[in-house]
C-alpha positions as CSV (number, residue, x, y, z in Angstrom):
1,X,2.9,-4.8,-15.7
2,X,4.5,-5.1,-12.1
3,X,1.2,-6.4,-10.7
4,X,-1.4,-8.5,-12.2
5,X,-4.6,-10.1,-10.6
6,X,-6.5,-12.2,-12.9
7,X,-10.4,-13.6,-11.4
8,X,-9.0,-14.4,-8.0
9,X,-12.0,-15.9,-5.7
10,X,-11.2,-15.9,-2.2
11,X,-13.8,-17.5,0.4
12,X,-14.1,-17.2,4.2
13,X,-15.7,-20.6,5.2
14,X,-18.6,-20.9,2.7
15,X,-18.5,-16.4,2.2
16,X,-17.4,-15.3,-1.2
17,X,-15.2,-12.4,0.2
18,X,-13.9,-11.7,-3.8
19,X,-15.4,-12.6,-6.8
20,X,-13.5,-12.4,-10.1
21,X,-11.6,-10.0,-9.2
22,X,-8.8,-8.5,-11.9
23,X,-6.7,-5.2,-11.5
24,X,-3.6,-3.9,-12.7
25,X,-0.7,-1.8,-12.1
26,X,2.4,-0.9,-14.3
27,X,5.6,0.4,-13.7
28,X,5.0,3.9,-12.5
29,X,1.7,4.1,-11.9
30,X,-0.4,4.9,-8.9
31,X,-3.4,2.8,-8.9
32,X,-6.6,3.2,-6.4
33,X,-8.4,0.7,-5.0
34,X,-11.5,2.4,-3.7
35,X,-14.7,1.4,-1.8
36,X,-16.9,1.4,1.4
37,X,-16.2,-0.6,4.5
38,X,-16.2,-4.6,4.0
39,X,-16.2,-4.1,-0.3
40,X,-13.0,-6.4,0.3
41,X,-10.0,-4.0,-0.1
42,X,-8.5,-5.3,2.3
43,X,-8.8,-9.3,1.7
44,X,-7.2,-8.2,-1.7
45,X,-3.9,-6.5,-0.4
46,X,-4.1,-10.1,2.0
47,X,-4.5,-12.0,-1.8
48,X,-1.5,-10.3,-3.4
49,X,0.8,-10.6,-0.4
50,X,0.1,-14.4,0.4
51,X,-2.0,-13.6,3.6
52,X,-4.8,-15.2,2.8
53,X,-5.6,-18.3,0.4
54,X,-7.1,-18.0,-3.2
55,X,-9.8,-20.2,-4.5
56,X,-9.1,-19.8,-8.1
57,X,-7.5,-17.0,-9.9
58,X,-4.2,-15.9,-11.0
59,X,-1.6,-13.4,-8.9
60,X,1.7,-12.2,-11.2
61,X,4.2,-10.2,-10.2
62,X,6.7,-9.1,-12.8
63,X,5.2,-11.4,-15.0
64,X,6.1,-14.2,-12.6
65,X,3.6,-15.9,-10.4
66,X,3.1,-15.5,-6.8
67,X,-0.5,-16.8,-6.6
68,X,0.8,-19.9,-3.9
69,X,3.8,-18.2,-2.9
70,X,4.6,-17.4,0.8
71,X,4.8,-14.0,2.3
72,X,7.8,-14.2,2.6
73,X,9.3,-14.9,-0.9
74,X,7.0,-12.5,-2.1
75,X,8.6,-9.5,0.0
76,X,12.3,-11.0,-1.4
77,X,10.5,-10.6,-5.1
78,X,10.2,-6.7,-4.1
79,X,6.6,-6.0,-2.8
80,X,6.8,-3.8,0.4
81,X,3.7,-3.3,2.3
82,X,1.9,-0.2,4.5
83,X,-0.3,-2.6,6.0
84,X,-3.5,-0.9,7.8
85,X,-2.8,-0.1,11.1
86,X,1.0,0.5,10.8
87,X,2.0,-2.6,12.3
88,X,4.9,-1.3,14.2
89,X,7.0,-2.5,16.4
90,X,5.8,0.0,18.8
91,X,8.8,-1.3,21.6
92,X,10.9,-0.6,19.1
93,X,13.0,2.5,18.1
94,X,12.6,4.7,15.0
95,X,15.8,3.7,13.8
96,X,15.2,0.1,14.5
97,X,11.9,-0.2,12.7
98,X,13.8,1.5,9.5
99,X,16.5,-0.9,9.9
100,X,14.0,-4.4,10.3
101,X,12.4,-2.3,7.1
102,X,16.3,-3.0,5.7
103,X,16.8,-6.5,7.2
104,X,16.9,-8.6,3.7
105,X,19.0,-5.8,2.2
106,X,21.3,-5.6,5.3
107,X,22.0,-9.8,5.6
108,X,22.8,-9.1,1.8
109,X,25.9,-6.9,2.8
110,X,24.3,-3.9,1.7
111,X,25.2,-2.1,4.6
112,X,26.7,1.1,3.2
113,X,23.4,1.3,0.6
114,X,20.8,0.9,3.6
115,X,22.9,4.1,5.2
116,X,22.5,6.3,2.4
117,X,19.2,4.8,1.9
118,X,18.5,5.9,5.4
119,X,19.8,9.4,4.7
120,X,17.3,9.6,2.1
121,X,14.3,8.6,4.3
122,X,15.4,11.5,6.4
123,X,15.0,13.7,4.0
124,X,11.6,13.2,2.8
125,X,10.3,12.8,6.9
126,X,12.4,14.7,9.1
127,X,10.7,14.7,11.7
128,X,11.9,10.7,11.9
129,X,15.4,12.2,12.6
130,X,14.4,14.4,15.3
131,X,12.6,11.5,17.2
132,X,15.2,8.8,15.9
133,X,16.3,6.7,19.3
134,X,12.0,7.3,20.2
135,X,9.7,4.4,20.7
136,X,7.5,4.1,18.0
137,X,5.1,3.5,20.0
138,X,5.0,7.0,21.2
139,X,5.1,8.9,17.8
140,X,1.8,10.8,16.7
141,X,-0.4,8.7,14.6
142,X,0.6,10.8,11.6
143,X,4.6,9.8,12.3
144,X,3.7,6.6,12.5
145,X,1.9,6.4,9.5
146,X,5.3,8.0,8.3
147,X,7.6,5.4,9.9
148,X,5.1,2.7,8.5
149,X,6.0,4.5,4.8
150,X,9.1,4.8,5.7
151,X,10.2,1.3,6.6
152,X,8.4,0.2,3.4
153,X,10.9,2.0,1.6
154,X,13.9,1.3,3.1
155,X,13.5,-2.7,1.7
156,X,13.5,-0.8,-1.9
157,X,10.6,-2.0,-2.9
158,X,9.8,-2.2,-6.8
159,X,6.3,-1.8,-5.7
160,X,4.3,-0.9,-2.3
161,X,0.6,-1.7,-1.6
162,X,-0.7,1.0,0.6
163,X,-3.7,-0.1,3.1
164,X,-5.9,2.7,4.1
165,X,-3.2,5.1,4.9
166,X,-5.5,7.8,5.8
167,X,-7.4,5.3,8.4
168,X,-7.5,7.3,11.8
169,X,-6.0,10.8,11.2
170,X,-6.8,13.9,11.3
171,X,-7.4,15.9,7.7
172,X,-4.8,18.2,8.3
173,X,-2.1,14.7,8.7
174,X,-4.5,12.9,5.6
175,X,-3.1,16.0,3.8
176,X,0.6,15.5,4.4
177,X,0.2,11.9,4.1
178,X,-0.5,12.2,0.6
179,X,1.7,14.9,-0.1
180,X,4.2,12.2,0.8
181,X,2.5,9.7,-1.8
182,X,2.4,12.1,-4.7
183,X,6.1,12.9,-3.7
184,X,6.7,9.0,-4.2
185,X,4.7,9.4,-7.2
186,X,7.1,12.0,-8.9
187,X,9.9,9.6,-7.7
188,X,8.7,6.9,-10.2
189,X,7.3,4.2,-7.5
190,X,4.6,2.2,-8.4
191,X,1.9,2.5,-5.6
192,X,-1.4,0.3,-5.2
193,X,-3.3,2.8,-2.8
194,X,-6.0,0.9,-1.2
195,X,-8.2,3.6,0.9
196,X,-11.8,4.6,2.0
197,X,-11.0,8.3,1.6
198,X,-12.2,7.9,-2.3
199,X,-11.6,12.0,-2.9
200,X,-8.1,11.9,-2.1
201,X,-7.2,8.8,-3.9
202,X,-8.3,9.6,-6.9
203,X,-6.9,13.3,-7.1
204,X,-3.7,11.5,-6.1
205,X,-3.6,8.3,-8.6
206,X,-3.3,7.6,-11.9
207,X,-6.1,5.0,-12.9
208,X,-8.4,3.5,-10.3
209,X,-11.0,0.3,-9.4
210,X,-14.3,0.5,-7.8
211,X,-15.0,-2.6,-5.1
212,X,-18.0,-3.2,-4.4
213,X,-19.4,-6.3,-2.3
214,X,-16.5,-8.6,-3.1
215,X,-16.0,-7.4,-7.4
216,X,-15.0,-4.9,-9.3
217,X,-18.0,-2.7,-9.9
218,X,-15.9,0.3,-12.8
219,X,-12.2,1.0,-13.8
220,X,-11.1,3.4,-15.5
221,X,-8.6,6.7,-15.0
222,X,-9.1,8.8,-11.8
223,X,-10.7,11.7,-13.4
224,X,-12.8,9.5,-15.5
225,X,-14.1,8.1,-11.8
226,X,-13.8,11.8,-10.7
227,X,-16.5,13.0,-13.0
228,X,-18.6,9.7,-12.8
229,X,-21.9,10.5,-11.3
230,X,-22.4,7.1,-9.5
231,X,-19.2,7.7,-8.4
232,X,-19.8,11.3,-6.9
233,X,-23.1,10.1,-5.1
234,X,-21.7,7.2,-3.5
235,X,-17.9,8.2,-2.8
236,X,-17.7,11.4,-2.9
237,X,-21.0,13.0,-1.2
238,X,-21.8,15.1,-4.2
């Protein structure tokens, strides 16, 4: 297993945000975290990357654990992130957000990788290149969700946790999005897709959790959840 959450509690003041919760994720896989608005997805990506502190519970990352680690030392272990939102340096250029995306691999002297690296990135979203000295701040919301991707991948990350990458785009853009994920996929990354949009996560990933109110409610493989019928009702409108 890459990652592994074993009954992590985390508490805001004296509110049990998660409770228990354990997931997952091996080398390769696309796992879905899936549930409705304040379930907790979120305060779990914030678990596993350091962002927020765990009452009790156990956080491993290639067998090694990260449970108290910083965010920092975490990202040099070889997490990337998508967080929600993008987070971009909007100021910034294209090329300059790919390159802060870079920054551990480029004080390394891994300069000549991160340019091929960059070539690559190129390739899968070229419409980075055309708008490569833009502000990011002035891409679509769909190229920034792309840049977001994008500078994720440029730290060569052994796995990414993706937060809501559908969150405020059109369906058309939700589509290409996750053409870009199952792209990944076929690559061999190993993706924790936290999203709301439950159909398209689960047609897209290989097993999948359902949060509910702060614990994990069923597991199981993405068609199993597919063809649940509690699942259909409540996630899927069917």
């Amino acid at each position: 297993m890459i990652i592994e959450v074993k009954n992590i509690d985390v508490f805001y003041g004296n509110i049990r945000a998660l409770k228990k919760v354990s997931l997952s994720v091996d080398r390769g896989e696309i796992v879905a975290l899936i549930g409705g608005n304040g379930a907790g997805k979120s305060t779990l990506m914030k678990a596993i990357v350091g962002l927020v502190q765990k009452r009790s519970g156990t956080i491993l990352f290639e067998g090694r654990p990260i449970t108290a680690k910083a965010v920092a030392e975490i990202m040099r272990l070889g997490l990337g992130v998508v967080p929600e939102g993008r987070r971009l340096f909007k100021p910034l250029s294209v090329i300059d957000n790919l390159r802060l995306g870079a920054y551990l691999r480029i004080t390394n002297r891994q300069r000549h990788q991160v340019q091929k690296d960059l070539e690559g990135i190129f390739r899968l979203f070229p419409v980075l290149k055309e708008r490569i000295r833009q502000s990011a701040g002035t891409l679509s919301g769909g190229e920034q969700q792309m840049l977001a991707i994008a500078r994720a991948l440029m730290g060569q990350p052994k796995a990414i946790l993706m937060d809501e990458p559908s969150t405020g785009l059109a369906p058309i853009i939700v589509r290409e999005i996750f053409q870009v994920i199952n792209r990944l996929k076929s690559e061999g990354n190993t993706i924790l897709l936290i999203e709301q949009n439950a159909s398209m996560a689960l047609r897209t990933s290989d097993r999948a959790y359902v949060l509910e109110s702060g614990q994990i409610s069923l597991e199981g493989t993405a068609k199993e959840l597919l063809e649940d019928d509690s699942v259909r009702r409540a996630y899927l409108g069917v």
